[in-house]
KOLDO-306760 format. One record per residue (C-alpha): y, x, z. Coordinates in pm, 1 decimal. Example, Ala and Ser with C-alpha at 12.3 -4.5 7.8 and 13.67 -1.06 7.14 Angstrom:
[[-450.0 1230.0 780.0]] [[-106.0 1367.0 714.0]] 
***
This chain:
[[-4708.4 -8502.8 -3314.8]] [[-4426.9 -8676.1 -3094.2]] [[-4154.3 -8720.3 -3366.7]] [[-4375.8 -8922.0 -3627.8]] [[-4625.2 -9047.7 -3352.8]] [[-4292.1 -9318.5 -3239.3]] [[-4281.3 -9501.9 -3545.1]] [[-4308.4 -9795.9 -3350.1]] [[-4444.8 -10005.5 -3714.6]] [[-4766.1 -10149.9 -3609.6]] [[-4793.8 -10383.1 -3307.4]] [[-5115.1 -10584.0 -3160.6]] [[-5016.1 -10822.2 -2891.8]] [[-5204.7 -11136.1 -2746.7]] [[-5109.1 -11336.4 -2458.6]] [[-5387.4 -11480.1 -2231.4]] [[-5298.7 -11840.8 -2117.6]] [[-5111.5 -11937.6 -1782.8]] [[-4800.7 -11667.4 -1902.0]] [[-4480.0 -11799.3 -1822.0]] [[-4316.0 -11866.2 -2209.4]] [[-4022.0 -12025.6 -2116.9]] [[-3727.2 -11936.7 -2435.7]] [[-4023.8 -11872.7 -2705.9]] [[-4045.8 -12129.9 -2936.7]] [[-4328.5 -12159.4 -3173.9]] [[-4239.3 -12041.2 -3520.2]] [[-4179.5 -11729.9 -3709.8]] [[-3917.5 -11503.8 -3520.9]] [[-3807.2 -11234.6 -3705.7]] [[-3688.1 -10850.5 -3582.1]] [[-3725.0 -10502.9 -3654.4]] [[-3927.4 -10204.1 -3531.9]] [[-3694.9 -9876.5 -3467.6]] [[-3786.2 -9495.8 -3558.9]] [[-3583.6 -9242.3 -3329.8]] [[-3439.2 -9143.3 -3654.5]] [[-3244.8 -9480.3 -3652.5]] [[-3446.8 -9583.0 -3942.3]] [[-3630.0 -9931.1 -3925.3]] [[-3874.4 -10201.8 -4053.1]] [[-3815.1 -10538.9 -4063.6]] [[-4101.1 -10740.1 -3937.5]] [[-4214.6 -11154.8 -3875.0]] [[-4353.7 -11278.9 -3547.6]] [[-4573.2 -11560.6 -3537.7]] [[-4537.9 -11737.7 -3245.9]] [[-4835.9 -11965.7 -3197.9]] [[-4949.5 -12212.1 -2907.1]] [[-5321.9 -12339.6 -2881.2]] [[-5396.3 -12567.0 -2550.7]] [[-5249.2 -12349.6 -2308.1]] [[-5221.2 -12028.9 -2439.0]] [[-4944.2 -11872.6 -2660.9]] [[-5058.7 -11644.3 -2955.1]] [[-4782.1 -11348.1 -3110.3]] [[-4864.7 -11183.3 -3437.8]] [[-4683.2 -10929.8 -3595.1]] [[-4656.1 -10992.1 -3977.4]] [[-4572.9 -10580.9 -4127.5]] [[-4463.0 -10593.7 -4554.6]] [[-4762.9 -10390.7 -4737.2]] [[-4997.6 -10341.7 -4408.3]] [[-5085.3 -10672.5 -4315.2]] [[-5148.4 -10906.8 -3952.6]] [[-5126.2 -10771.1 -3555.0]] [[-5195.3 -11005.6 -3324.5]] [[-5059.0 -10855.3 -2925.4]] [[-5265.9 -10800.2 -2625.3]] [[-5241.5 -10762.7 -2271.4]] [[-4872.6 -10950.7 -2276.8]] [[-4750.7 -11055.2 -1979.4]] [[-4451.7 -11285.3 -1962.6]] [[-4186.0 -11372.9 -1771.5]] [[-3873.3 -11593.3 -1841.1]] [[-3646.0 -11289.9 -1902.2]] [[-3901.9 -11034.7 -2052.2]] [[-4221.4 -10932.9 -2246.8]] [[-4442.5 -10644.2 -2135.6]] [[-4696.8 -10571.7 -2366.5]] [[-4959.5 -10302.3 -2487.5]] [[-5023.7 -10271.4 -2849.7]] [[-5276.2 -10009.9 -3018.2]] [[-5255.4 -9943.6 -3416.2]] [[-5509.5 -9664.4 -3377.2]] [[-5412.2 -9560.6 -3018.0]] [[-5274.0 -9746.7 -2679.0]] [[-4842.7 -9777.2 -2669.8]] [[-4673.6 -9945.6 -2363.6]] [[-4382.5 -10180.4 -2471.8]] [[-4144.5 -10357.2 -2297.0]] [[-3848.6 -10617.3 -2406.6]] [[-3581.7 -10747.2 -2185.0]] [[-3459.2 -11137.3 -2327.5]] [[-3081.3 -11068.5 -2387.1]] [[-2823.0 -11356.0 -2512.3]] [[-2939.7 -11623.0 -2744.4]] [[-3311.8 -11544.7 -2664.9]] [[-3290.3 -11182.4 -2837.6]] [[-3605.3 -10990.9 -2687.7]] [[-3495.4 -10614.3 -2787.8]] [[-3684.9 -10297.4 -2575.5]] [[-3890.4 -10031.2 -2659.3]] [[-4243.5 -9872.1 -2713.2]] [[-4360.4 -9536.4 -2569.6]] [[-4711.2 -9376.9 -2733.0]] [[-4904.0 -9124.9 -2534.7]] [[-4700.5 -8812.0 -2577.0]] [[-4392.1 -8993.4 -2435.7]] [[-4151.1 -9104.6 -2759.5]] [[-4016.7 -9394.1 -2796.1]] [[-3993.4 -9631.3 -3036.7]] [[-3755.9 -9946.9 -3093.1]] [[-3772.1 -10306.1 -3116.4]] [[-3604.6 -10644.9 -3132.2]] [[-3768.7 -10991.0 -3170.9]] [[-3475.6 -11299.1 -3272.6]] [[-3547.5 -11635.1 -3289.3]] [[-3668.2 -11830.4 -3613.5]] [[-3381.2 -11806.1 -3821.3]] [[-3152.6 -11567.8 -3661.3]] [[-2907.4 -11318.5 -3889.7]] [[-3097.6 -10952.1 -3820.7]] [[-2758.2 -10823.5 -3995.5]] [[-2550.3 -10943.1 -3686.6]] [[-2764.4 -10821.1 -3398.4]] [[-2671.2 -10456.1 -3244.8]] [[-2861.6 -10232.9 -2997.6]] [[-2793.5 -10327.1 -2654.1]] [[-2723.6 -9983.6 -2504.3]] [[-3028.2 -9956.0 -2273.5]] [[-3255.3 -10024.9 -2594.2]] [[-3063.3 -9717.9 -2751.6]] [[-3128.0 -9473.1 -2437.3]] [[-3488.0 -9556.7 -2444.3]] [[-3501.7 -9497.3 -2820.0]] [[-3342.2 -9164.5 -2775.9]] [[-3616.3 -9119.8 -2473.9]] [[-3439.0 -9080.6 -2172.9]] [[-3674.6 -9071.1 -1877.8]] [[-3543.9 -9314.7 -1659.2]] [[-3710.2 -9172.8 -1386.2]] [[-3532.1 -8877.7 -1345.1]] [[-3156.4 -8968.6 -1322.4]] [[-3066.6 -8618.5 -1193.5]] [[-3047.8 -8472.5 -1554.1]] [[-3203.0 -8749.8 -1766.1]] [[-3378.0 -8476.7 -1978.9]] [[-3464.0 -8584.6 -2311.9]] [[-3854.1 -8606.4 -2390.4]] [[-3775.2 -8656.0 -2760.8]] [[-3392.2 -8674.2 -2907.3]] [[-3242.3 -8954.5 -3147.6]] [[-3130.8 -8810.7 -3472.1]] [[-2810.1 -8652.6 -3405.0]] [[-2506.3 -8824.5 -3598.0]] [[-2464.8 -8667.3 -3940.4]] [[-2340.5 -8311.0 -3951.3]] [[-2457.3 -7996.1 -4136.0]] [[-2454.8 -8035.0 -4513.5]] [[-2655.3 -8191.6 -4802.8]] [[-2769.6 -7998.8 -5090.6]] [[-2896.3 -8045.2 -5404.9]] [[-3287.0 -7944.1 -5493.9]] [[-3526.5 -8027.8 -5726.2]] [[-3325.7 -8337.5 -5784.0]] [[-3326.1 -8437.0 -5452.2]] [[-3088.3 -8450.7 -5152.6]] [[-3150.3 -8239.2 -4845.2]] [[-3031.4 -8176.1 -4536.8]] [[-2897.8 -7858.1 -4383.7]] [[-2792.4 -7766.9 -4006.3]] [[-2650.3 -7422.2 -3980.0]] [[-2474.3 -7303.1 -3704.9]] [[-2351.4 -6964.5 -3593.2]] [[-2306.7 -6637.2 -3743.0]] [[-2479.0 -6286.5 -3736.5]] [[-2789.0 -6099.3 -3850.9]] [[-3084.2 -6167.1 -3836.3]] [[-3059.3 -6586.8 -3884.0]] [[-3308.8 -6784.7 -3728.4]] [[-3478.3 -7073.6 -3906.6]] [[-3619.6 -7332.5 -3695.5]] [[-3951.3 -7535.3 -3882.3]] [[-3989.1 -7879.4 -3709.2]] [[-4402.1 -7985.8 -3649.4]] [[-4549.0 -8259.2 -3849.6]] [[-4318.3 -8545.2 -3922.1]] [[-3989.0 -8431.8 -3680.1]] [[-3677.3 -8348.4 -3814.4]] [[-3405.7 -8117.3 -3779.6]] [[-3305.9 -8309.1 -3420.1]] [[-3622.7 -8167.3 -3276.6]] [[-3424.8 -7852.8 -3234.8]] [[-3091.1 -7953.4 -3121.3]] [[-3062.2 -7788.6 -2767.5]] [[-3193.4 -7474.6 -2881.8]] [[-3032.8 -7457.8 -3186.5]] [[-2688.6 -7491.7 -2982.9]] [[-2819.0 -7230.8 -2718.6]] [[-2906.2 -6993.2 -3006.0]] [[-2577.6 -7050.5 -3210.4]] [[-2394.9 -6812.7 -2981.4]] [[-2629.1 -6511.2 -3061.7]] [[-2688.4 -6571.9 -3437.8]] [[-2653.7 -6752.0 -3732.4]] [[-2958.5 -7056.4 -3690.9]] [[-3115.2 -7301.5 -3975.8]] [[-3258.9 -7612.7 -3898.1]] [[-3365.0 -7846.5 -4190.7]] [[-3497.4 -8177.0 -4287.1]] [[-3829.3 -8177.5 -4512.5]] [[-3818.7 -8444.3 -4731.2]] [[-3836.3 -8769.9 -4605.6]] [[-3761.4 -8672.3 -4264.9]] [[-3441.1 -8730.8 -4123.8]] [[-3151.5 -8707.8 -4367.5]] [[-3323.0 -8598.5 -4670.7]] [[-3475.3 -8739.8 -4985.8]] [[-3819.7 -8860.8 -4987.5]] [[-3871.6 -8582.3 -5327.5]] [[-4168.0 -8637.4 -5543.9]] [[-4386.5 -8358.4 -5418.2]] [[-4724.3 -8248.5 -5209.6]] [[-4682.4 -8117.8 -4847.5]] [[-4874.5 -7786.8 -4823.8]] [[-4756.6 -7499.1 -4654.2]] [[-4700.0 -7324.0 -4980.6]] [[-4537.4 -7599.5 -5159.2]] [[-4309.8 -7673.3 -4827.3]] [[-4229.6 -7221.4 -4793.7]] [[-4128.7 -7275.5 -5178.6]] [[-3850.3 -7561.8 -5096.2]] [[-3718.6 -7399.4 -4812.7]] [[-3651.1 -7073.3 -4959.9]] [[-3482.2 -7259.8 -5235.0]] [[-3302.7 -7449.6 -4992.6]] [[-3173.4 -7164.9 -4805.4]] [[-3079.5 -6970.8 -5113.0]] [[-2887.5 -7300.8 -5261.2]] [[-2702.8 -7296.7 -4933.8]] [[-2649.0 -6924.0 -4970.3]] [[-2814.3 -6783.7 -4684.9]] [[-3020.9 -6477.7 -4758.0]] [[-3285.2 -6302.1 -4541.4]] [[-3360.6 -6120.6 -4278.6]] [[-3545.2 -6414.3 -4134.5]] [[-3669.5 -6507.5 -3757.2]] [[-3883.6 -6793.5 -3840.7]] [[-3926.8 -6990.8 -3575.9]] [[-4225.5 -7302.1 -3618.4]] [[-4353.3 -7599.8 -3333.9]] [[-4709.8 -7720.9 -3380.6]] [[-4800.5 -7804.5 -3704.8]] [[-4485.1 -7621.6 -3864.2]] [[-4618.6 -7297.7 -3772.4]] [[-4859.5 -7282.2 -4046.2]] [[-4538.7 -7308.2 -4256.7]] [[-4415.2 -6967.3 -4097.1]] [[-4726.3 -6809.9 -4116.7]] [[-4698.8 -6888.2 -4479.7]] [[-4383.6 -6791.2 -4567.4]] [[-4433.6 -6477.3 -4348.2]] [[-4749.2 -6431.4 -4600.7]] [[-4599.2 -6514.3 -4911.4]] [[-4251.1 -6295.4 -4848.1]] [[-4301.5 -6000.3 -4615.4]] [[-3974.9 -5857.2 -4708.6]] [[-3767.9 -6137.7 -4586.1]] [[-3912.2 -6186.0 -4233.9]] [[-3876.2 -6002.3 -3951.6]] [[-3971.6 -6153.2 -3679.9]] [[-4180.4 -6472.0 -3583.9]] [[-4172.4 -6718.4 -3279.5]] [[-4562.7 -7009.7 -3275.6]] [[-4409.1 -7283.7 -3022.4]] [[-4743.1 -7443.3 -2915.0]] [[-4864.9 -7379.0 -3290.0]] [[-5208.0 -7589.3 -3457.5]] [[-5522.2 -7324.8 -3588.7]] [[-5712.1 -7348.9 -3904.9]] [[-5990.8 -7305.5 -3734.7]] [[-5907.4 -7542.1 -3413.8]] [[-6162.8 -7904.9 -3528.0]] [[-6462.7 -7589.2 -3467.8]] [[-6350.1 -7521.7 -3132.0]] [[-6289.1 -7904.7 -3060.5]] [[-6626.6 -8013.8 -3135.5]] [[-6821.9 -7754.8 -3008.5]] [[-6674.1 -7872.6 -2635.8]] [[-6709.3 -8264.5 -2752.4]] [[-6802.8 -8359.3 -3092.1]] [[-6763.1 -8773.3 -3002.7]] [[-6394.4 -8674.3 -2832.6]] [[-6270.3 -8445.7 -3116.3]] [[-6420.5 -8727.1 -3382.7]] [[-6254.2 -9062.7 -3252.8]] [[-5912.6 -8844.9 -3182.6]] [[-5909.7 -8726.6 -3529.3]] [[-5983.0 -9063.4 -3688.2]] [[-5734.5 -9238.7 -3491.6]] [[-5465.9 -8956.4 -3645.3]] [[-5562.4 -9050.5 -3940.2]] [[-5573.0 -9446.0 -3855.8]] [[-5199.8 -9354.4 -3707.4]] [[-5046.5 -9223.1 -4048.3]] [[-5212.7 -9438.3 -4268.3]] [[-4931.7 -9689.5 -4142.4]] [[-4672.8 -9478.2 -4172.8]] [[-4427.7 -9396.3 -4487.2]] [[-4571.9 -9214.7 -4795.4]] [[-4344.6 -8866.3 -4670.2]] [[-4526.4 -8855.3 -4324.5]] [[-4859.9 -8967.6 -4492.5]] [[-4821.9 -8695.9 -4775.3]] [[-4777.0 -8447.1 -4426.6]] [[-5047.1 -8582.1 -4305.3]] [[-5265.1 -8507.7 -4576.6]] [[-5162.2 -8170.3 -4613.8]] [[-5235.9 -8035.7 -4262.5]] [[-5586.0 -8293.7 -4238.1]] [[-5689.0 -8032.8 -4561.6]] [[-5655.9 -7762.5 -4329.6]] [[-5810.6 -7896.4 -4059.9]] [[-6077.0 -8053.4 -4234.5]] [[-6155.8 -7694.6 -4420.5]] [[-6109.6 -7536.7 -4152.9]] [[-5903.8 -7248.4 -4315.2]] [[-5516.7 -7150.1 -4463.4]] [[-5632.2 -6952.4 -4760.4]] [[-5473.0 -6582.8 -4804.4]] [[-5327.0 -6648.9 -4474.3]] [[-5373.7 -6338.4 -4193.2]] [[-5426.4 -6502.5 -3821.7]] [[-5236.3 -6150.1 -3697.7]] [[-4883.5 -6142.6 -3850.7]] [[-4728.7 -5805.0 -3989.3]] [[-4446.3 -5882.9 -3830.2]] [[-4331.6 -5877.6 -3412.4]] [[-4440.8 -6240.5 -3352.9]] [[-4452.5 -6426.9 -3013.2]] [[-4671.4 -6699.5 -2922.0]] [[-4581.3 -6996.5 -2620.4]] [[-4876.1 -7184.0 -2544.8]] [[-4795.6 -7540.6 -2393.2]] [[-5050.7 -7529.5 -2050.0]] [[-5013.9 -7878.4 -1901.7]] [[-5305.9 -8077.1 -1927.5]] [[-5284.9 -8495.1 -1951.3]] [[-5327.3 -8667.9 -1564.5]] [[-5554.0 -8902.6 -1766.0]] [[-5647.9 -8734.0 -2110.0]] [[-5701.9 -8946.3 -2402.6]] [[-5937.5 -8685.1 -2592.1]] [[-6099.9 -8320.5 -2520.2]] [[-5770.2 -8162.2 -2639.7]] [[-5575.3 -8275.7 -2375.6]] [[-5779.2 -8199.8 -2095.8]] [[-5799.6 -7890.2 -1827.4]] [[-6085.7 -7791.8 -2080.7]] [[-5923.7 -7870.8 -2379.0]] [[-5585.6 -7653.9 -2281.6]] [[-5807.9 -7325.4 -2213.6]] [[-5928.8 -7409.0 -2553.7]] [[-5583.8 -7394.6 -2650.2]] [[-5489.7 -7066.6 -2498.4]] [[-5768.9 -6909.1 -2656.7]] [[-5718.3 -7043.2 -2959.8]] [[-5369.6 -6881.4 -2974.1]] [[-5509.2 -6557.8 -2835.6]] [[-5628.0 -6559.6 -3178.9]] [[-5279.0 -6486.4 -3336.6]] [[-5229.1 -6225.0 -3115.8]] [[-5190.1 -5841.6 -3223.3]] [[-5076.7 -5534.8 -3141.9]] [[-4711.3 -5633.3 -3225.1]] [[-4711.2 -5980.2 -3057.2]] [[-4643.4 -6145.9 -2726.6]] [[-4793.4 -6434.4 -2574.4]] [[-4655.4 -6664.0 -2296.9]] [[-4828.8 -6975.8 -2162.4]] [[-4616.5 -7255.4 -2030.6]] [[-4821.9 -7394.7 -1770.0]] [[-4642.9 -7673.7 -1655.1]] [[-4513.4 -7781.6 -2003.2]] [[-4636.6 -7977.4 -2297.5]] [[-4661.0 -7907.7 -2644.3]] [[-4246.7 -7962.8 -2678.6]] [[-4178.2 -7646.9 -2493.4]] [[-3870.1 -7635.4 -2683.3]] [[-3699.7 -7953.1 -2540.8]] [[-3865.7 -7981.6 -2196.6]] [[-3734.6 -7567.0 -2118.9]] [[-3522.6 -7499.6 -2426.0]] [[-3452.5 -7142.3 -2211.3]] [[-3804.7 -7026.5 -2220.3]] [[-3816.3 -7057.9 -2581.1]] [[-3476.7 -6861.6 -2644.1]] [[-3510.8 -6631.9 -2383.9]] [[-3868.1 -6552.9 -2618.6]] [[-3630.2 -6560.2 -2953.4]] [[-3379.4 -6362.5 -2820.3]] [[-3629.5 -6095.7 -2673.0]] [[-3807.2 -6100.9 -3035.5]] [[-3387.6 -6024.6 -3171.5]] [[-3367.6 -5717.7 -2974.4]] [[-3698.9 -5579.8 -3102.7]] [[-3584.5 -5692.9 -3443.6]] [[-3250.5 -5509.5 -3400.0]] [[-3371.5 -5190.0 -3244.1]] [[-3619.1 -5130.0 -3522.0]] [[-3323.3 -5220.9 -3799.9]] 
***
């Protein structure tokens, strides 16, 4: 859920009184509120003072008030917490002309951007300050020995853009050779998710990453999100852009229900399959039976989450809620047909939000993916890596793919 968890849309802030406020003048400041895609929301701030205490409320087109909490101030910055349906840390730095501009990160570490200008300032004219960028992009400032990326910005435009159903989408292929590899993003990420693997990869084989609509570069399209609907797209996406099966498949978290789909719906074209850290039919069961209040308030703050986000994520959303909620992907095998292996992310959460992210809650996990497991499939747990196994240890994950190619290749 990282890639549509940092739309950074929604923020609650209030400041308790005796906060330094020096630079904020009461009015309505306006500003914007960054995706990592580069896409963005503008947004009002009403700065308010009562007695001695200054009141911020974030004014959002079609979804209403936020007033901030927990701010503290200082002449040169704003450090805030804000929670639309679950607790982000922000922080802006006060640049020239009393622009605030920082970022937010949510609870699976993406990052989110923002900027706050004075009453009457031209939006048009004000550019990311570099270190607002870096945090966008989610550089862990922490570690300067590699600054590893927790969650990449949208790579500049490349790849190509084809037409389907009427609508514009986007295409990343790199590489050449048999079989190619097509990469399926989780719920609400884009092709970018992929980037350092899909570079790693290119020099085996050819390798597909995509934008569903609405995400990334492509069209919004006037469609539902179900697996089935989403398998029927890509196909026609791959055979506008002319690439033909065999297919490696290769799907993060929610995505993978997309694999297992198209794996269902077109044996003949897959060969191979690779579950990074993939989401169960079956998993709300297994959540409630180890804590039914836990499993409840994390699955109606998901829901809280999307509600505020645009109609593509929502309509993504609803599609993998219905399986949750039913508990079931109809026609749908748990065992694949095909060689398939399955990385389980094993790092629990130092201070876990919800059963799922607990030392509990990733056994739960690992058994839950036992569950895909046959006689044709392999299954590695990360243990010190979270559900992104793909960008925290991009070589785990191809070393897996490339494993999965030789078994492909001998049996060709």
């Amino acid at each position: 859920m990282k890639g549509l968890a940092n739309w950074v849309v929604l923020l609650t802030l209030g400041l308790s009184s005796g906060c330094s406020n020096e630079g904020l003048v009461e009015g309505d400041w306006v500003g914007s509120v960054i995706h990592l895609t580069g896409r963005s929301m503008d947004v009002v701030y009403k700065v308010r003072y009562s007695e001695d205490s200054l009141a911020i409320t974030m004014t959002v087109n079609e979804y209403g008030d936020f007033p901030f909490e927990n701010l503290r101030a200082t002449p040169d910055s704003l450090i805030f917490d804000w929670t639309p349906s679950f607790t982000l840390e922000c922080a802006m730095a006060k640049l020239e002309g009393s622009v605030y501009q920082g970022a937010c990160r949510d609870p699976w570490g993406g990052f989110g951007g923002i900027i706050m200008a004075p009453p009457g300032s031209d939006l048009d004219a004000i550019e990311l300050h570099p270190e607002t960028i870096e945090r966008i992009a989610g550089w862990e400032e922490e570690d300067e020995e590699d600054n590893a990326l927790i969650i990449p910005e949208i790579s500049p435009f490349a790849g190509r853009t084809l037409m389907v159903d009427s609508a514009y989408v986007h295409l990343m292929e790199t590489g050449v050779g048999e079989p190619t590899i097509v990469l399926e993003a989780g719920l609400g990420d884009n092709h970018a998710s992929w980037d350092s693997l899909q570079d790693m990869l290119s020099a085996t084989t050819r390798t597909v990453s995509w934008d569903r609509p609405g995400m990334g570069y492509s069209d919004p399209g006037d469609w539902e999100r179900t697996p089935s609907m989403v398998v029927t797209h890509l196909r026609q996406v791959l055979r506008e852009g002319g690439i033909m099966p065999p297919y490696v498949l290769v799907g993060h978290a929610e995505g993978t229900f997309t694999v297992r789909q198209f794996a269902a719906m077109f044996p003949d074209e897959v060969v191979g399959m690779v579950l990074v850290d993939p989401r169960h039919e079956d998993e709300a069961e297994a959540w409630q039976k180890e804590s039914a209040a836990s499993w409840e308030e994390y699955w109606s703050n998901r829901h809280a989450f999307f509600r505020i986000l645009p109609e593509a994520h929502r309509k993504e959303f609803a599609a993998y809620a219905g399986i949750i909620n039913a508990g079931a992907l109809p026609g749908i095998p748990l065992i694949s047909a095909v060689p398939t292996v399955v990385l389980t992310a094993g790092r629990a959460s130092d201070n876990p939000a919800w059963i799922g992210e607990s030392n509990d809650g990733r056994k739960i996990r690992t058994r839950l993916d036992q569950q895909l497991i046959g006689r044709r499939s392999t299954h590695i747990v990360a243990e010190d890596i979270g559900s992104y196994i793909h960008q925290e240890d991009p070589e785990l994950v191809m070393r897996a793919i490339l494993d999965l190619l030789a078994v492909v290749r001998s049996a060709q």
